[in-house]
TORKOL-4160 file (C-alpha; in steps of 0.2 Angstrom, whole numbers, padded with zeros to 4 digits, m for minus):
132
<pt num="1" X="0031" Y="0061" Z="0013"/>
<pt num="2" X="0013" Y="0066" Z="0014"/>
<pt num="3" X="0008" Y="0085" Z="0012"/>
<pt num="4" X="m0002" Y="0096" Z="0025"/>
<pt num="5" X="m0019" Y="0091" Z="0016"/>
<pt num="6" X="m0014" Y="0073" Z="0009"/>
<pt num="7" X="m0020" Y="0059" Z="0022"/>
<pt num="8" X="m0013" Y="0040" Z="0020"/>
<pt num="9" X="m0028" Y="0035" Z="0012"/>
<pt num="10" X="m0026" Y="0046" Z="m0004"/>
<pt num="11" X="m0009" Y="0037" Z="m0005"/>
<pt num="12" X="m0011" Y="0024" Z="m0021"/>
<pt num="13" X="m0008" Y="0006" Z="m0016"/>
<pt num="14" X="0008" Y="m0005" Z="m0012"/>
<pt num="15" X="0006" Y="m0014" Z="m0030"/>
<pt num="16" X="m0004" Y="m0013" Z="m0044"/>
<pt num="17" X="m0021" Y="m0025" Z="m0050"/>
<pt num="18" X="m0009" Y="m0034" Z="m0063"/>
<pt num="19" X="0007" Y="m0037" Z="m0049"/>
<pt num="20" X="0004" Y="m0054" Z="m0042"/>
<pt num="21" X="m0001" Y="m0055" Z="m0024"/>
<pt num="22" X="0015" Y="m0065" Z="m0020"/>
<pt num="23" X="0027" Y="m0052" Z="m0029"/>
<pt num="24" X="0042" Y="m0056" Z="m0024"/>
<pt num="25" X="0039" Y="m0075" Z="m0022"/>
<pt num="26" X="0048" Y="m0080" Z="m0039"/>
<pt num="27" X="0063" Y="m0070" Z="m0037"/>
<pt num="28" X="0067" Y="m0078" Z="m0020"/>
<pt num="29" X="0069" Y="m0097" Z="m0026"/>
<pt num="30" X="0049" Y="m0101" Z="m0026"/>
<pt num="31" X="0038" Y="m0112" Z="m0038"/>
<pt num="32" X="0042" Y="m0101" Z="m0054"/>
<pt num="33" X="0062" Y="m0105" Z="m0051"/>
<pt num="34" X="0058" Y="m0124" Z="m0051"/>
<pt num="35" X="0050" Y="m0123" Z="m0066"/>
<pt num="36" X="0033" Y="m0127" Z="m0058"/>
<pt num="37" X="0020" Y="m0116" Z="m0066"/>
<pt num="38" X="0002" Y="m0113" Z="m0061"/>
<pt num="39" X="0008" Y="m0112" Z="m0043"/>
<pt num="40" X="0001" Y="m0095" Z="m0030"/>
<pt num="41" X="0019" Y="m0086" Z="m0037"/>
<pt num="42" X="0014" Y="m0088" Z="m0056"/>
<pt num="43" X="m0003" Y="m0085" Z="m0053"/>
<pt num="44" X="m0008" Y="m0063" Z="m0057"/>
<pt num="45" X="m0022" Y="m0057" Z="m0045"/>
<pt num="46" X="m0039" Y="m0061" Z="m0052"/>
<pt num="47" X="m0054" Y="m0049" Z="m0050"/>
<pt num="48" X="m0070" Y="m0055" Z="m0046"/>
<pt num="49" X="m0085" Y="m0046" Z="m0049"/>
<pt num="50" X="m0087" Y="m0040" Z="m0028"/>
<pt num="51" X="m0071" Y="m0032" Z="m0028"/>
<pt num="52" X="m0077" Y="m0016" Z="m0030"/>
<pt num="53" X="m0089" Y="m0021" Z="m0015"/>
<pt num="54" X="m0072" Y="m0028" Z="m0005"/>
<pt num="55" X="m0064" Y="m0012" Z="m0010"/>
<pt num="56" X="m0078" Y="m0001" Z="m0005"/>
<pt num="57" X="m0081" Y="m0010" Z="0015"/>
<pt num="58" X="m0061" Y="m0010" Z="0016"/>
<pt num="59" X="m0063" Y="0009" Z="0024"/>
<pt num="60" X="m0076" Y="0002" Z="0034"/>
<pt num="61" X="m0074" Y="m0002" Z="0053"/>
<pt num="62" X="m0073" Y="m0019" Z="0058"/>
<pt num="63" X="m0088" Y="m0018" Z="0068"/>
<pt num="64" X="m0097" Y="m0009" Z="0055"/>
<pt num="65" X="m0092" Y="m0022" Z="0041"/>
<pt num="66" X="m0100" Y="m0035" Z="0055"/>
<pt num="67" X="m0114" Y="m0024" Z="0056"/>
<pt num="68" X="m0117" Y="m0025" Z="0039"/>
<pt num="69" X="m0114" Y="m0042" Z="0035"/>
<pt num="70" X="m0127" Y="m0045" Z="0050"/>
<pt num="71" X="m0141" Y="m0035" Z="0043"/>
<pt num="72" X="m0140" Y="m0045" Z="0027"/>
<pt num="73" X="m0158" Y="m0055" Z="0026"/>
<pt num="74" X="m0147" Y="m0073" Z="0022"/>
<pt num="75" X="m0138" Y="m0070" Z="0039"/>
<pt num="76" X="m0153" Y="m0067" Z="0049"/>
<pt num="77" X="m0164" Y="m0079" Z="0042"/>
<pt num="78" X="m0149" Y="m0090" Z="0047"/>
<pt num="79" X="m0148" Y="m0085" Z="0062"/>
<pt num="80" X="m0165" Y="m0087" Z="0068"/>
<pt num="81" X="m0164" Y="m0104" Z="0063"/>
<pt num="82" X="m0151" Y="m0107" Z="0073"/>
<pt num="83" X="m0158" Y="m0101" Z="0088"/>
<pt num="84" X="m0174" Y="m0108" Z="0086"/>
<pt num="85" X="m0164" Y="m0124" Z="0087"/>
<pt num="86" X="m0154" Y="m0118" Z="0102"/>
<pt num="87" X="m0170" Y="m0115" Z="0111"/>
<pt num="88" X="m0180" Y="m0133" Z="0105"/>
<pt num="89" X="m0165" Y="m0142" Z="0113"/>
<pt num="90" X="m0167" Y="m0131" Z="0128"/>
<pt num="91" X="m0183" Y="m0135" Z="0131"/>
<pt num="92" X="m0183" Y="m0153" Z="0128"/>
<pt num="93" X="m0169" Y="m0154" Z="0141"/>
<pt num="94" X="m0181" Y="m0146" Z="0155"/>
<pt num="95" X="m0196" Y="m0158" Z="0149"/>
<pt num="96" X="m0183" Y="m0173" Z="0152"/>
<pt num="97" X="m0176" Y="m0164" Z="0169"/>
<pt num="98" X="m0195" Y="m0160" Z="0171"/>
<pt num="99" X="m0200" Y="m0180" Z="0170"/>
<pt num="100" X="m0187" Y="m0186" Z="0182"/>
<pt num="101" X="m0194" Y="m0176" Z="0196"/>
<pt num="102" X="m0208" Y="m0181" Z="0209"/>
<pt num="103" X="m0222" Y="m0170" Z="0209"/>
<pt num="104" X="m0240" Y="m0169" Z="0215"/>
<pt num="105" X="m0251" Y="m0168" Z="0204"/>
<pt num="106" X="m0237" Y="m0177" Z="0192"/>
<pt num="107" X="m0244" Y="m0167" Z="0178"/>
<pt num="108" X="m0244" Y="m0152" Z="0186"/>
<pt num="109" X="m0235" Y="m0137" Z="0175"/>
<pt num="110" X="m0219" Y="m0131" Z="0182"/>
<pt num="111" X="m0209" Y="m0115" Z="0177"/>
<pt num="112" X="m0191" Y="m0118" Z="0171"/>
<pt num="113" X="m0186" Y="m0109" Z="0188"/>
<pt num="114" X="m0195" Y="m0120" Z="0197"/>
<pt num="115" X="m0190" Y="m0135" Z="0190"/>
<pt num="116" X="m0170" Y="m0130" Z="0190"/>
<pt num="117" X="m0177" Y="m0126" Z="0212"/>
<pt num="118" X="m0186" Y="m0142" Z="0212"/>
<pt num="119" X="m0171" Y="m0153" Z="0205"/>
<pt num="120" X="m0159" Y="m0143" Z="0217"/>
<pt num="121" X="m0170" Y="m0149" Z="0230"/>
<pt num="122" X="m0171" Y="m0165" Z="0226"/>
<pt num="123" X="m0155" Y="m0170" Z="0222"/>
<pt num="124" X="m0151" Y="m0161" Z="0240"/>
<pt num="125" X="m0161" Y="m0176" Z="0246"/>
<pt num="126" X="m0156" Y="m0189" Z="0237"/>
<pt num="127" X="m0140" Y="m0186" Z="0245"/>
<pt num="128" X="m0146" Y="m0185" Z="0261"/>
<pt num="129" X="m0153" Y="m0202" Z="0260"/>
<pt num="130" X="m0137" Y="m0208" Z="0252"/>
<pt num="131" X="m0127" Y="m0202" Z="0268"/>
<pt num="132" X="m0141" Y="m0209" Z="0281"/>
């Protein structure tokens, strides 16, 4: 029972650092039983030097824990490279799309709007011909 002034996160946790993660694995006819050792049930929980990082974002939100992880210089330099490649394939697409359709001047520069009218307009008569 919790008092007035305790909350659920003063509470200590479930098992201690040493219990194994699995604690009651062994008992119910798992790897330790069959005399396989080394398996998850044998195995004690093993702390790693982020832990106390991991212990200290557990209380975090998930969207702050994202937000976090996000603002981290690895993850955004990742991340723009992956959108710079997005982009390169977007713009190669129109410059194909761009090619394909008939213009005058040929050469003339086209807006990606234009060019998504323009093949709208084009296939539209394609079709047309097609029918006639």
């Amino acid at each position: 029972m919790l008092n007035s002034d305790q909350t659920e996160l003063d509470l200590p946790p479930p098992h201690s650092e040493s219990e194994s993660v699995f604690g009651d694995c062994g008992r119910a006819g798992g790897a330790e039983d069959a005399g396989v050792g080394g398996g998850l049930c044998s195995q004690s929980r093993i702390t790693e030097p982020g832990d106390g990082v991991k212990k200290d974002l557990q209380h975090l939100s998930r969207e702050e824990r994202r937000r976090r992880r996000r603002a981290t210089a690895k993850y955004r330099t990742a991340h723009a490279t992956r959108e710079r490649i997005r982009v390169e394939a977007f713009n190669m697409a129109f410059a194909e799309l761009r090619k394909l359709l008939p213009t005058l001047p040929p050469d003339k520069k086209l807006s990606k709007i234009e060019i998504l009218r323009l093949a709208i307009c084009y296939i539209s008569y394609l079709n047309h011909v097609l029918d006639v």
